[in-house]
C-alpha positions as CSV (number, residue, x, y, z in Angstrom):
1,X,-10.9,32.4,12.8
2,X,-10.1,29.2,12.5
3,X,-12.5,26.3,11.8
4,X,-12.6,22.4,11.7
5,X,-13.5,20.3,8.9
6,X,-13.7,16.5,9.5
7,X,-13.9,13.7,7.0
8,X,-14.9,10.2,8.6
9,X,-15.0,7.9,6.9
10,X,-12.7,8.6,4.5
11,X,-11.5,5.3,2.7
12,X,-13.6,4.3,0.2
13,X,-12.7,0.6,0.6
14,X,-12.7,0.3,4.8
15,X,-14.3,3.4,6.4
16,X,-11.8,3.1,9.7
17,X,-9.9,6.2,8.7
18,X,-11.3,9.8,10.9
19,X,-9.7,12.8,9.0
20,X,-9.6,16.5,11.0
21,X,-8.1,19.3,9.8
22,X,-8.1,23.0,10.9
23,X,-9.2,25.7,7.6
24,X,-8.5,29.2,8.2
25,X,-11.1,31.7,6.7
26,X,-9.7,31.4,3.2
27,X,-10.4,28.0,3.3
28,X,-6.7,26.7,3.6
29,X,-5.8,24.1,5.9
30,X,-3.7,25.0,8.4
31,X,-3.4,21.5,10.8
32,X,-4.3,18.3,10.4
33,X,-4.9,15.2,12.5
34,X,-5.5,11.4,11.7
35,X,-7.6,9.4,13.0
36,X,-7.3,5.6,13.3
37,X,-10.8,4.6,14.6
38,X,-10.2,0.5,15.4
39,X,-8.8,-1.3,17.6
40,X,-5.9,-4.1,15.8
41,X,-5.6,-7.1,18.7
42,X,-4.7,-9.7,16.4
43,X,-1.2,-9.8,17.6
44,X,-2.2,-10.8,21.4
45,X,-4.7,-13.3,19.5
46,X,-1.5,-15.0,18.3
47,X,0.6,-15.6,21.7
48,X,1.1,-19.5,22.5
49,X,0.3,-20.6,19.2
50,X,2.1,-22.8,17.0
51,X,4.2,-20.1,14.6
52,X,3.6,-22.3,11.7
53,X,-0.1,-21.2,11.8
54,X,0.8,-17.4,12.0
55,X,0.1,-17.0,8.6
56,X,-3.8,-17.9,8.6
57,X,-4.4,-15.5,11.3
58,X,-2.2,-12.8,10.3
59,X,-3.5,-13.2,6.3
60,X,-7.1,-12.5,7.9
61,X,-6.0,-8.4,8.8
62,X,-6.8,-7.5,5.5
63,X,-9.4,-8.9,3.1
64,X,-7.1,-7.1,0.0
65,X,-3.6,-8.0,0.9
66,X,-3.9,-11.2,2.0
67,X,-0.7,-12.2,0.3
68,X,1.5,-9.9,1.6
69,X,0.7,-10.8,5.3
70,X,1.4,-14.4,4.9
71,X,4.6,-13.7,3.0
72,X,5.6,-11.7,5.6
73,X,4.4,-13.6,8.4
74,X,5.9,-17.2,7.3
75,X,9.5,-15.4,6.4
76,X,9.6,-14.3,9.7
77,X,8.9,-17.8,11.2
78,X,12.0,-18.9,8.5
79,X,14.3,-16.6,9.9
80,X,13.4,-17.1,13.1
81,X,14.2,-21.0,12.5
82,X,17.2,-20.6,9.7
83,X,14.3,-22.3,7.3
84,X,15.5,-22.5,3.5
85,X,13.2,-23.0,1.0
86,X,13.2,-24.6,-2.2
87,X,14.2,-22.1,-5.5
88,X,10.4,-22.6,-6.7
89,X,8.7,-21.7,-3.9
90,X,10.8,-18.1,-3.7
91,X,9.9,-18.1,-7.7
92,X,6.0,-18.3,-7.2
93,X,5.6,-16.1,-3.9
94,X,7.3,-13.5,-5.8
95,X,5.0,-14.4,-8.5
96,X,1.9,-14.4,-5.7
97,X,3.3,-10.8,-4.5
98,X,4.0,-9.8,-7.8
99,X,0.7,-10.0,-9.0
100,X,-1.1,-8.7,-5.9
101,X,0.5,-5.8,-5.9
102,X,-0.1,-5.2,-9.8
103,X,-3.8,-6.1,-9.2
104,X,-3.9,-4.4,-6.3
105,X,-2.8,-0.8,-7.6
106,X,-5.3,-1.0,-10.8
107,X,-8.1,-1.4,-8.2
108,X,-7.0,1.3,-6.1
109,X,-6.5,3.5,-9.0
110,X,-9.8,3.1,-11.1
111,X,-12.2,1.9,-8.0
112,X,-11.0,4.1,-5.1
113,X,-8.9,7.0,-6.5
114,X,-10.3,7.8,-10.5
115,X,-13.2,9.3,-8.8
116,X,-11.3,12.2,-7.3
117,X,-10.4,13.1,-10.7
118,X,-13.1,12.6,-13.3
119,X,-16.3,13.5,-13.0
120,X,-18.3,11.0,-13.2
121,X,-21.9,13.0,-14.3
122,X,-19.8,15.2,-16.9
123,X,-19.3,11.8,-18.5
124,X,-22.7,12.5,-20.4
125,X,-21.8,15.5,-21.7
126,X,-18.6,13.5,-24.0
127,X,-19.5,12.9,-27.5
128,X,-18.6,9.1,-28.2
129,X,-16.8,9.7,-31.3
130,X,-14.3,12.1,-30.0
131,X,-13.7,9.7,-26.9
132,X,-12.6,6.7,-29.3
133,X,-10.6,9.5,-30.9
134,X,-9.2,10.3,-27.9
135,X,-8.5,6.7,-26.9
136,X,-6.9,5.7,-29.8
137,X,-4.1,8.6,-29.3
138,X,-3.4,7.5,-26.1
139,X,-2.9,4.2,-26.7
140,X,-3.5,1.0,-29.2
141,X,-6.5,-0.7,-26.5
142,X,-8.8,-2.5,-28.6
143,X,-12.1,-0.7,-26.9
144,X,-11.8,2.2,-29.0
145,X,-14.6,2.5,-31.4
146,X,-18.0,4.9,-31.6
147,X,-20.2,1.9,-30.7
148,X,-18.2,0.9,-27.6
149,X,-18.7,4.7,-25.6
150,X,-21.7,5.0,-27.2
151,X,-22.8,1.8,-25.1
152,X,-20.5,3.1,-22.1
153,X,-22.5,6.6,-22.1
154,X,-26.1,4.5,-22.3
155,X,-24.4,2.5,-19.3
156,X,-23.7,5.3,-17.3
157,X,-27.1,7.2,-18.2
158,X,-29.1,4.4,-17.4
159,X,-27.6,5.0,-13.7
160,X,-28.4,8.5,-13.9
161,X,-32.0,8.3,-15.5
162,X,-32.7,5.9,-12.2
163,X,-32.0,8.0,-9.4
164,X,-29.9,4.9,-8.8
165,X,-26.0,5.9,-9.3
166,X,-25.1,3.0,-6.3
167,X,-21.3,3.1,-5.9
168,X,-21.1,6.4,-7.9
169,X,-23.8,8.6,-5.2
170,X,-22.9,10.9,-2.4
171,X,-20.0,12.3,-4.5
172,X,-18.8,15.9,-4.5
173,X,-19.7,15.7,-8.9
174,X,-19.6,19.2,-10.6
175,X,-17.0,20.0,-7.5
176,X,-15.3,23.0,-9.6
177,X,-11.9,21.4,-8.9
178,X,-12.7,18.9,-11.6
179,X,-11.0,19.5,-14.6
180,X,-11.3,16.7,-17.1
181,X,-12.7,16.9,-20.5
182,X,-16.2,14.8,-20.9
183,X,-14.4,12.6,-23.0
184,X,-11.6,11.6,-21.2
185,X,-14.3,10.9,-18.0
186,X,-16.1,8.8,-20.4
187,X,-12.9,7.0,-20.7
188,X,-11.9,6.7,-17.3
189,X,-16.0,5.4,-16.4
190,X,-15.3,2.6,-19.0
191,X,-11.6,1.7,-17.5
192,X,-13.6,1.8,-14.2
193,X,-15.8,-1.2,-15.8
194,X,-13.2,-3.0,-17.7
195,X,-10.9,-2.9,-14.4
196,X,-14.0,-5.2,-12.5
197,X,-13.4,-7.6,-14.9
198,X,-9.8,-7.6,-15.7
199,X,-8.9,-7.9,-11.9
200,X,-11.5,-11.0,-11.5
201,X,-9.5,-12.6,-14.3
202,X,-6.3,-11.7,-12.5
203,X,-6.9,-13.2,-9.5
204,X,-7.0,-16.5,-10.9
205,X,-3.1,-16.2,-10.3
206,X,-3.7,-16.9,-6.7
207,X,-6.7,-19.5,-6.9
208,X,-4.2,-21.5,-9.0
209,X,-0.8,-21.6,-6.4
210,X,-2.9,-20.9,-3.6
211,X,-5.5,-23.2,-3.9
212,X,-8.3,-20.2,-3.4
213,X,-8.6,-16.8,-3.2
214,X,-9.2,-14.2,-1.4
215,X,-6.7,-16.0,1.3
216,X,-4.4,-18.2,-0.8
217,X,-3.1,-21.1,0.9
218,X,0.7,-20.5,2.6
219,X,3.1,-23.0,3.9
220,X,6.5,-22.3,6.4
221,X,9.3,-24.0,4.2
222,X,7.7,-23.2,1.0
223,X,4.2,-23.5,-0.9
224,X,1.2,-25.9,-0.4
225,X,1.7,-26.3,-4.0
226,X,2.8,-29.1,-5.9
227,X,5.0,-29.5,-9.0
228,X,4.6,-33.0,-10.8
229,X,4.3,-34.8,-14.4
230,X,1.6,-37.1,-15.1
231,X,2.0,-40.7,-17.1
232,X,2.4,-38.7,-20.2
233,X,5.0,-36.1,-19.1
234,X,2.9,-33.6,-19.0
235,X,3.7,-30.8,-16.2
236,X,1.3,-30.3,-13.6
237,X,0.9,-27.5,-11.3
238,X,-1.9,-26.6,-8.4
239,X,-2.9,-28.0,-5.3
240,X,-4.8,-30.9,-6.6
241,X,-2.8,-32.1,-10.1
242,X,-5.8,-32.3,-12.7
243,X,-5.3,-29.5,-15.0
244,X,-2.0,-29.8,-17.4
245,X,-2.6,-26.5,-18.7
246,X,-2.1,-24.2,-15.4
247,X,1.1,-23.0,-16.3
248,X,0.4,-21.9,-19.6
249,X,-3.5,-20.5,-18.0
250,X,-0.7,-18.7,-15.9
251,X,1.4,-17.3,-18.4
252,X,-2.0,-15.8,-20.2
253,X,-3.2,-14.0,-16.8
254,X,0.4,-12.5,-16.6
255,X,0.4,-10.9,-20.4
256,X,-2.9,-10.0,-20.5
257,X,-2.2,-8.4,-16.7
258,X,0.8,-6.2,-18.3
259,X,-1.2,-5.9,-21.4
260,X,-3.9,-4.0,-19.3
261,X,-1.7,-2.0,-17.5
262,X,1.1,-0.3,-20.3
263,X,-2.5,0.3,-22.8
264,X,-4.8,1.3,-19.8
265,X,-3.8,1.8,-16.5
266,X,-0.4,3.8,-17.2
267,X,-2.0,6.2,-20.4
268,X,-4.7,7.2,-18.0
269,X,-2.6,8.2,-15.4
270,X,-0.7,10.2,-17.3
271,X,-3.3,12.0,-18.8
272,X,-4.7,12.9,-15.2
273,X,-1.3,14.0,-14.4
274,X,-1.0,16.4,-17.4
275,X,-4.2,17.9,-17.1
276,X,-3.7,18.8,-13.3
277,X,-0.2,20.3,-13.4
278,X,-1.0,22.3,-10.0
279,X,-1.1,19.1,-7.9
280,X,2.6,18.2,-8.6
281,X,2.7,21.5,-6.1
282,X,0.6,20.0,-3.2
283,X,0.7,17.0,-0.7
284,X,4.9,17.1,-0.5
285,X,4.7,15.8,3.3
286,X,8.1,14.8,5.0
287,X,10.4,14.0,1.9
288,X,11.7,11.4,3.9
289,X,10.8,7.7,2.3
290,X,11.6,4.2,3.4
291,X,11.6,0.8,1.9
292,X,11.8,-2.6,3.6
293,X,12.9,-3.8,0.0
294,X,11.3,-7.4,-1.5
295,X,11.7,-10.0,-4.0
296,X,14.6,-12.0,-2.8
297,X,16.6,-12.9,-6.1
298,X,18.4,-16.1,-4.5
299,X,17.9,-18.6,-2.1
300,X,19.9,-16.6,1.0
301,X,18.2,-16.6,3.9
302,X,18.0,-13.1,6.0
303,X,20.4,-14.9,8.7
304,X,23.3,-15.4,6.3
305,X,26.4,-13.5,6.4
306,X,25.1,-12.8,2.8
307,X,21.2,-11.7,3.0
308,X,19.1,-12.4,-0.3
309,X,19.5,-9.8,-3.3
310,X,16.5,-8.0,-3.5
311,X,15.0,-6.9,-6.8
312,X,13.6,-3.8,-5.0
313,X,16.1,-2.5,-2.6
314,X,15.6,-1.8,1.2
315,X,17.0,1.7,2.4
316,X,16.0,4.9,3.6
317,X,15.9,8.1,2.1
318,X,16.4,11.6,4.3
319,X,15.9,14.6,2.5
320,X,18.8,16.9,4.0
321,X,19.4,19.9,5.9
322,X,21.4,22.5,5.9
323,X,23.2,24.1,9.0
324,X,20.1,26.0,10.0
325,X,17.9,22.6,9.8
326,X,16.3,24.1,6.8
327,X,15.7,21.4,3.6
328,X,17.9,21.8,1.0
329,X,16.3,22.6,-2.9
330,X,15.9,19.2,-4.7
331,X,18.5,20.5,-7.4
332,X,21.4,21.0,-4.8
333,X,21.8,17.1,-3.9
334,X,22.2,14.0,-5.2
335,X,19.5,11.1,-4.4
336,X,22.2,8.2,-4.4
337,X,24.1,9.7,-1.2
338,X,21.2,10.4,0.9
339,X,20.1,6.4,1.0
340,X,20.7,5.0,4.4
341,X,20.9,0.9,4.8
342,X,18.2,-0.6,7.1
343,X,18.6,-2.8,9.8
344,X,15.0,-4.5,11.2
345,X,16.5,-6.3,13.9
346,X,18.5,-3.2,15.3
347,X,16.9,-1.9,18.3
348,X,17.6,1.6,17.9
349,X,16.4,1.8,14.3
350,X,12.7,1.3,14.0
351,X,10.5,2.4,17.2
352,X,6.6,2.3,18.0
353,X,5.4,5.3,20.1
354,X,2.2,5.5,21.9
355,X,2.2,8.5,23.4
356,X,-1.0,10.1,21.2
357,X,-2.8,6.6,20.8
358,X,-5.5,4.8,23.0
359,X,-2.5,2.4,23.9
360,X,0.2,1.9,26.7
361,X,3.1,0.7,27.8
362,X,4.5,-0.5,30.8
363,X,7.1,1.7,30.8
364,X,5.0,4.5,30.1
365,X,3.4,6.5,27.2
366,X,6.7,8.8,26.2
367,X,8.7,4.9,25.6
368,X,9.5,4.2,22.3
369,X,9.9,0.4,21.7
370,X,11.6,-2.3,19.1
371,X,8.7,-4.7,17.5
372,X,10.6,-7.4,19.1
373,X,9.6,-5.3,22.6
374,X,6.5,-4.6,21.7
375,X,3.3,-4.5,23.8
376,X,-0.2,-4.1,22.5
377,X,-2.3,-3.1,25.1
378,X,-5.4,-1.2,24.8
379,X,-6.3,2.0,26.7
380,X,-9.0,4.2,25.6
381,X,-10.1,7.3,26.8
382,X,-12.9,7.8,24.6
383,X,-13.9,9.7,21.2
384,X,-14.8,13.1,23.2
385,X,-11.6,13.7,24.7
386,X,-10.1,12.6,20.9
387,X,-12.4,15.1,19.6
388,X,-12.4,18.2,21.8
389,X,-12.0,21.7,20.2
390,X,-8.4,22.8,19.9
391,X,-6.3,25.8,18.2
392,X,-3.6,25.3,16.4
393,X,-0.3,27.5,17.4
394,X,2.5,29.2,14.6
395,X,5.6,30.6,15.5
396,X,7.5,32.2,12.1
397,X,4.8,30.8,9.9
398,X,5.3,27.3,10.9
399,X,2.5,25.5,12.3
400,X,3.5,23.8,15.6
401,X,1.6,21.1,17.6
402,X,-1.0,22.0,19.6
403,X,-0.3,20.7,23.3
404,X,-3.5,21.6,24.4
405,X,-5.2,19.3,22.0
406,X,-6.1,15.8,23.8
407,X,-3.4,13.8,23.6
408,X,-4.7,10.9,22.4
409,X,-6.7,10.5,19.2
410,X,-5.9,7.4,17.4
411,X,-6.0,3.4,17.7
412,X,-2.6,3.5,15.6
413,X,1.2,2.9,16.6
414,X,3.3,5.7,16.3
415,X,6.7,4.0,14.4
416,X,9.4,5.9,13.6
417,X,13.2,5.1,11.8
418,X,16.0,6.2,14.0
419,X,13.4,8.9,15.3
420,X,12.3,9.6,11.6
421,X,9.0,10.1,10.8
422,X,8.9,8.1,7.4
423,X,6.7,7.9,4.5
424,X,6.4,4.2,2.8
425,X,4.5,3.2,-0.5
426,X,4.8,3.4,-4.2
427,X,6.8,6.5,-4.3
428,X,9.3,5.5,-1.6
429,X,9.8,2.4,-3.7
430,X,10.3,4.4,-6.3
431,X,12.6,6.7,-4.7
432,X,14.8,4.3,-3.5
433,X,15.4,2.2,-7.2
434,X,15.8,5.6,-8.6
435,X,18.6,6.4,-6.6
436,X,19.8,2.7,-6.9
437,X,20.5,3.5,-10.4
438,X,17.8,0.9,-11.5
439,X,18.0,1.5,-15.4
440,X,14.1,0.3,-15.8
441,X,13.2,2.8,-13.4
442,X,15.6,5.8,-14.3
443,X,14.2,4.8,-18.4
444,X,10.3,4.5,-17.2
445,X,10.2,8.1,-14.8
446,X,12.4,10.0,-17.4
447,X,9.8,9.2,-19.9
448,X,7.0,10.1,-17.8
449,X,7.9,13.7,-16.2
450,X,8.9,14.3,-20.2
451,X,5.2,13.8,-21.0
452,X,3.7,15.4,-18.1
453,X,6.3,18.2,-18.6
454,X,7.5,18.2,-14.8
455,X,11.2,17.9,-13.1
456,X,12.2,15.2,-10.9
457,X,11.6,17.2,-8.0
458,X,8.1,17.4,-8.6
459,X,7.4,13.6,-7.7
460,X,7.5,14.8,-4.3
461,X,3.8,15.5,-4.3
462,X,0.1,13.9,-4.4
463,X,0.2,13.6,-8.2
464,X,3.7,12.5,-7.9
465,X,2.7,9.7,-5.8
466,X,0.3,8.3,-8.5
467,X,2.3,8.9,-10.9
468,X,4.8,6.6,-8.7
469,X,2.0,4.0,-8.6
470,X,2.0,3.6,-12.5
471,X,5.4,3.0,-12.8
472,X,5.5,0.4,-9.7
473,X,2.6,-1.4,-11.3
474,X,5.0,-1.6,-14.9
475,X,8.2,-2.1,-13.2
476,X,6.7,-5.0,-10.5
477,X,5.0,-6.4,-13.6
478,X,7.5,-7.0,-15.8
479,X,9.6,-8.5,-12.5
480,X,6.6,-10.8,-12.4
481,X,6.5,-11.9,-15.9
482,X,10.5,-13.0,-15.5
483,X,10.0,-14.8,-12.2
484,X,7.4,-16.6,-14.7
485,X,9.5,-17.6,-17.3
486,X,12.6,-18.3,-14.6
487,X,9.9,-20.8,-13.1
488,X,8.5,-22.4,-16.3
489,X,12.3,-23.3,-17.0
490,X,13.6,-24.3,-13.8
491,X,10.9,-26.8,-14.1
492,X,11.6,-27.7,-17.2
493,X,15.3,-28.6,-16.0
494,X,13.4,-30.9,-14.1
495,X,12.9,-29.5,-10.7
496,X,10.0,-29.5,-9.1
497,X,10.5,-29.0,-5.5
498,X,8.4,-26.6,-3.7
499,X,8.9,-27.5,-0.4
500,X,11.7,-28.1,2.1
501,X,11.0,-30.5,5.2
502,X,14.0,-30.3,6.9
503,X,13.3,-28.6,10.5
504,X,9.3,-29.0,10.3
505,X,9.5,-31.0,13.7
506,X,9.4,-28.4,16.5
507,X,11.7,-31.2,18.9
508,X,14.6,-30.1,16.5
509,X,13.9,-26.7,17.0
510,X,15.8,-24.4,19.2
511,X,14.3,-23.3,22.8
512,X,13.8,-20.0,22.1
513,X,14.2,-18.1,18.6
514,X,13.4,-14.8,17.5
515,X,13.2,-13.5,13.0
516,X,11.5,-10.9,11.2
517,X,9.9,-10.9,7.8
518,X,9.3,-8.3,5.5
519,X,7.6,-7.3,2.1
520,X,7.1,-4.3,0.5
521,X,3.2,-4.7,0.6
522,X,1.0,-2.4,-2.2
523,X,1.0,0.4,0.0
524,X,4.7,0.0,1.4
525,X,7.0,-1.6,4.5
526,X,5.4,-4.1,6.3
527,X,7.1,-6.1,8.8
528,X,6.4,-8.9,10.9
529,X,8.1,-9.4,13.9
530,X,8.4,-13.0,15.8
531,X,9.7,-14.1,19.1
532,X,9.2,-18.5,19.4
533,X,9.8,-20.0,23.1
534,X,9.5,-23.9,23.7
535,X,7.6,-24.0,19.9
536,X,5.0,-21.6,20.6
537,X,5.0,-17.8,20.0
538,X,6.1,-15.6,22.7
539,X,5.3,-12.2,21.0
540,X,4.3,-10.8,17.6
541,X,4.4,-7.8,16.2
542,X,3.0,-6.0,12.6
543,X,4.5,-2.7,12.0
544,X,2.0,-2.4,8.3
545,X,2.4,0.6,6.2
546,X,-0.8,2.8,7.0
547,X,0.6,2.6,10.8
548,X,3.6,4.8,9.2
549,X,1.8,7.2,7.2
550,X,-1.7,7.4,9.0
551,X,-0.3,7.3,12.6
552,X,-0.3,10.7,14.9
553,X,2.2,12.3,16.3
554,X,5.1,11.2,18.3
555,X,6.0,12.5,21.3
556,X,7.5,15.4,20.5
557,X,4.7,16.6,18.3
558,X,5.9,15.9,14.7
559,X,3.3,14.4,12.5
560,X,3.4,11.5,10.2
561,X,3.0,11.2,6.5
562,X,-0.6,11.6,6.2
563,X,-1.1,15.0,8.9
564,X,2.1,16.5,7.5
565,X,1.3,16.1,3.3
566,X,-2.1,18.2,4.1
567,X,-0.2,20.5,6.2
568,X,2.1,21.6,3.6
569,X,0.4,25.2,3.5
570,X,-1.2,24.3,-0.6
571,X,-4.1,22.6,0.9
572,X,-7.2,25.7,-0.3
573,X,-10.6,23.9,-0.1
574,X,-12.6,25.5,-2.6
575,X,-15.6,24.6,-0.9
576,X,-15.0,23.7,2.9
577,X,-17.9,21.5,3.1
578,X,-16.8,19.3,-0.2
579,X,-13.3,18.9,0.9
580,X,-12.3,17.1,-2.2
581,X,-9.1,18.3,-2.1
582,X,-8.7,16.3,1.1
583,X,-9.4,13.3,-0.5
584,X,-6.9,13.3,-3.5
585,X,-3.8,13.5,-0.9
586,X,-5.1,11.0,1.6
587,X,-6.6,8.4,-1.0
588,X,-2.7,9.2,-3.2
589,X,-1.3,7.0,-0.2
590,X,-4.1,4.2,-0.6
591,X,-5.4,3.9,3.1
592,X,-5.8,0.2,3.6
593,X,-7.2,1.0,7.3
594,X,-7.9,-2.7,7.9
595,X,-3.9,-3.7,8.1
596,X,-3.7,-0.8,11.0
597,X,-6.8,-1.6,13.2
598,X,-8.3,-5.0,13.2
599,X,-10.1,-6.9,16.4
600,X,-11.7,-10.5,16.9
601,X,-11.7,-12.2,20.2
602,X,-10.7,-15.9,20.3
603,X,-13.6,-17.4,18.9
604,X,-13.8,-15.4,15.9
605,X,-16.8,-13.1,17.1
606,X,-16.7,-9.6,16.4
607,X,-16.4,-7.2,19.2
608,X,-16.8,-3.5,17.7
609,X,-19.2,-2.0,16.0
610,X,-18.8,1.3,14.0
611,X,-21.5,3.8,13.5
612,X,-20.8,6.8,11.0
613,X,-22.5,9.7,12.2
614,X,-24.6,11.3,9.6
């Protein structure tokens, strides 16, 4: 008999994420369904605007990747317009990105993914000596002496002793599935402080191009940002030009960033990964990954016969089949052929589907459509018809999708690559410069599966997946660090142009134009779509990466990253009503529910309210 287990909300940083899964009798899950539980409308709050002001709107679907939305959002207004900008202003949004993501991923690793693996309450158990013991084999961080986890552990029973364990309460501590030693929690609990304060420092990065932060300032054509010397020579950089010492503030945040995450945030990861062999086993999904690629590496614009070099490639990867559609073992293919190139523009490439959302199209609810085509228009049929009870169906031990189920039980787009469903993020990225033949990449996963004592196959998992977002945090900072130093000396040649004013008058511009920009956002592909028509936007479209791995099904009933990874038949909940085991698979993706579902009416005001049912 089967029975239903639901996690809502499930995101520990925005609760819009409604997990349901069917569990046999054994406890293993045998279907699974996601849930995206708000409405996004921001794209019809953008029509007859000026595009140059896409960015401020677009920047305000997520209060974490801010960044990324403006990057994306002013490239596509560039290509739309054939806009180059100046070689510093690709050098610092790289930088901008750069450090976003890096910031990004040791957040989501200590303040919204540790605790699935360390317990926090064992933590009092660890004896502070053997924890700096312990610390100073896995790495050479300074906090690494008796007194330090001895003030850690007072920390953390302080909380306890209290009644008061805030951030820490209504957790599934003592779960049986945890497996860490009390000293390696204690560790994790004092990375988990030391992580609030390192990213505080971090963000400084942005306050200093952007002018603020959270939402940096953006600019079509370049960066608000100016480059200058004053009377004495001295270089000045920032949005007002008082402080001759930002560059060098600058090139402090950016070691002490990398310094935090090859002493910290990679040793711990690896030590989770060790200790919990079984989950390189579980959460494999769809095996089929897809970059939008980012970082342009010169000054092409997208439009060119030659597009911009990008330091992480765009392509996507299908794992293949043999004659009987049956996927092959991992060790009877090569990675490098089974890379496809990626066109965003091409119609009959990347599709949304609404045929399981509370959405519609003109055309009807089976129509898959281009971003450039796309309509956002609401239709819900409310949570009880979402909701209602349903069995799932097998045929030859494969689950199949159940058509009596309500059809429709999600706010989220349904995209799919050349009818693909596709998982994006940190592995896909990772995926894709492994099979580029990236030597970074190729050095930095060998040497990781050695220590973990895993094959290459094995990435293809929920552990693999973090794992994947250690190495993207090194790899992405070290590309950050060189944009740095390619910026301190370009300047130094004497060139401080950050922004290009040719084309900024919309008379010059022509009647109608139509450009897509992309990034490869903390969590994966994001892509904004733009069509312009007499100097005002026509249509806009985001296609964000938890639209591709949280969405439901498309409409022939094949799931998407997130329903498929917990439906890979290794999901046991040890207990059904602490479905921790839930949680490590979706939370390895990083749900970032905000970037998928998002609503404000034109004046700002908000128009949903969410309850959580207790």
């Amino acid at each position: 008999m089967s029975s239903k287990v639901i996690v809502d909300p499930i995101t520990r940083i925005e609760g819009h994420l409604h997990m349901e899964t069917d569990v046999d009798d054994s406890g293993l899950i045998t279907g699974a369904y996601s849930s995206g539980t708000m409405f996004r409308g921001i794209e019809e709050i953008l029509k007859d605007r000026d595009p140059r002001d896409a960015w401020a709107f677009t920047q305000r679907i997520c209060g974490v990747c801010t960044i990324i939305h403006s990057v994306a959002s002013i490239r596509a207004v560039e290509d739309a317009l054939h806009y180059r900008i100046p070689r510093n202003a690709r050098l610092i949004r790289n930088i901008l990105s750069g450090a976003q993501l890096v910031q990004d991923s040791v957040v989501h690793f200590y303040q919204l993914t540790s605790p699935d693996w360390m317990d926090v309450t064992s933590a009092l158990q660890a004896e502070p000596a053997r924890a700096a013991d312990l610390q100073k084999c896995m790495s050479d961080w300074g906090n690494n002496s008796e007194g330090y986890f001895k003030t850690i552990k007072s920390t953390l029973a302080n909380f306890v002793s209290a009644g008061q364990l805030g951030i820490f309460g209504n957790a599934y501590w003592g779960h049986p599935a945890y497996k860490l030693p009390p000293e390696l929690n204690l560790i994790l609990f004092a990375h988990y402080l030391e992580a609030l304060e390192w990213q505080r420092r971090m963000v400084k990065i942005h306050a200093i191009f952007g002018g603020r932060n959270p939402h940096p300032n953006f600019l079509v054509g370049g960066t608000p940002c100016a480059i200058s010397t004053d009377g004495n020579g001295n270089r000045v950089i920032g949005n007002t030009a008082t402080d001759q010492n930002r560059l060098e503030l600058i090139g402090s945040l950016l070691r002490d960033m990398n310094d935090f995450v090859s002493k910290v945030h990679a040793p711990d990861l690896l030590a989770i990964a060790r200790l919990y062999p079984d989950w390189f086993t579980r959460g494999e999904g769809l095996g089929n990954f897809l970059s939008f690629g980012d970082y342009p590496q010169d000054d092409n614009g997208s439009w060119d016969p030659t597009p911009p070099r990008l330091a992480i490639p765009r392509g996507a990867f299908l794992w293949p089949k043999d004659s009987n559609g049956q996927r092959l073992p991992f060790n009877k293919f090569r990675l490098v052929d089974h890379i496809y190139p990626v066109d965003l523009k091409d119609p009959n490439e990347i599709q949304e589907f609404v045929a399981h959302t509370w959405l519609n199209y003109q055309g009807g609810k089976s129509l898959g459509l281009h971003p450039f085509e796309g309509e956002t228009t609401p239709r819900y049929t409310g949570p009880k018809e979402a909701y209602a009870p349903h069995k799932p169906l097998c045929e030859g031990g494969q689950l199949l999708y159940d058509q009596n189920r309500a059809p429709e039980y999600s706010w989220l787009k349904t995209p799919r690559w050349k009818n693909n469903a596709m998982e994006v993020g940190r592995l896909a990225r990772i995926i894709n410069l492994y099979a580029n033949e990236d030597a970074h990449t190729q050095s930095l996963l060998n040497q990781a599966l050695a220590h973990v004592k895993q094959p290459l196959s094995a990435m293809f998992s929920t552990m693999g997946r973090m794992l994947a977002e250690g190495l993207d945090t090194q790899i992405t900072g070290a590309m950050t660090q060189n944009w740095f130093d390619e910026l301190v000396k370009n300047i130094e040649g004497g060139d401080f142009a950050t922004h290009n004013p040719e084309l900024f008058d919309p008379s010059t511009w022509p009647d109608e134009a139509s450009g897509v920009g992309y990034t490869e956002a903390p969590r994966g592909a994001l892509g904004h779509w733009v069509k312009i028509k007499n100097g005002k936007i026509a249509s806009y479209q985001c296609v964000v990466p938890t639209t591709w791995n949280a969405s439901p099904r498309d409409p022939d009933g094949n799931s998407s990253a997130y329903e498929a990874a917990l439906q890979d038949g290794q999901h046991q909940l040890a207990i059904v009503d602490q479905p921790l085991e839930i949680l490590r698979t979706i939370h390895s993706f990083d749900p970032c529910m905000a970037c998928a579902v998002h609503v404000m009416d034109t004046r700002g005001q908000e128009r949903l309210q969410v309850k959580v049912r207790g």
